[in-house]
C-alpha angles and dihedrals in degrees: 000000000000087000092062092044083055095043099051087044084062102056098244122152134196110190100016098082092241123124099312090188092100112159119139134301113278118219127224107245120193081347106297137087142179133236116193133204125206132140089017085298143109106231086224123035078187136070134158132197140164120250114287143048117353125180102205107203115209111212100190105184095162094106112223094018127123114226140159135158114239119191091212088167104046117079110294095008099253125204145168122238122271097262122185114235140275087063153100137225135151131224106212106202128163106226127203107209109283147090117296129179123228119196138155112249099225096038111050093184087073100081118130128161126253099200104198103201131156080229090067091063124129105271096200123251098311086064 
C-alpha cells in the first residue's frame, strides 16, 4: 500500500501514454544524483533536492542510444549533449526551490520531475 502512495506522489503513470519508469523518488545526496537510462527509459521519473547547486549524472546504459537530460523548465534551459550509451556526463545547475521537469530531448517518453524544496535538506545521521 505505502509503495502506491510513493509512487502517485511521484507523478507516474501506467494507461495514459505518459513516462511508465516509475520507481521511487531518488533523493539528491552531497548534491549530486544519478538518473539512469536503460531500456529507453529513466529509472526515476522523480528527484528531490534542496535549493543550490546540483550536479545531475546521466547514467545512459542503452548502448547505441542517444540521451541527455535537458532542465526546459529551470532557468536557461540547461542540458547536457546528445551522447550515444554506453556513457556519463553530468549536467552542473544552481536551483531555486520549485518543480522542474527533466526530459530527454529525443524521447519524449523519458520525462520525470526534479522537486527542489528546503524540505528536502540533509537532516543529519538520525534521519
Amino acid at each position: 500500500m505505502l509503495a502506491l502512495v510513493v509512487l502517485a506522489a511521484c507523478g507516474s503513470t501506467d494507461d495514459d501514454g505518459g513516462n511508465s519508469s516509475g520507481g521511487e523518488c531518488k533523493d539528491a545526496d552531497g548534491g549530486r544524483v544519478t538518473l539512469v537510462a536503460d531500456d529507453l527509459r529513466w529509472d526515476t521519473d522523480c528527484l528531490r533536492a534542496p535549493p543550490g547547486a546540483l550536479t545531475i549524472e546521466v547514467d545512459n546504459r542503452d548502448e547505441g542510444q542517444n540521451h541527455n537530460v535537458h532542465l526546459p523548465t529551470a532557468p536557461g534551459s540547461p542540458a547536457t549533449e546528445l551522447e550515444q550509451g554506453r556513457s556519463q556526463q553530468e549536467l552542473g545547475v544552481d536551483l531555486a526551490p520549485g518543480s522542474y521537469e527533466y526530459i530527454c530531448d529525443i524521447h519524449p517518453n523519458m520525462v520525470g520531475t526534479l522537486t527542489v524544496d528546503a524540505a528536502n535538506a540533509p537532516r543529519g545521521p538520525s534521519g
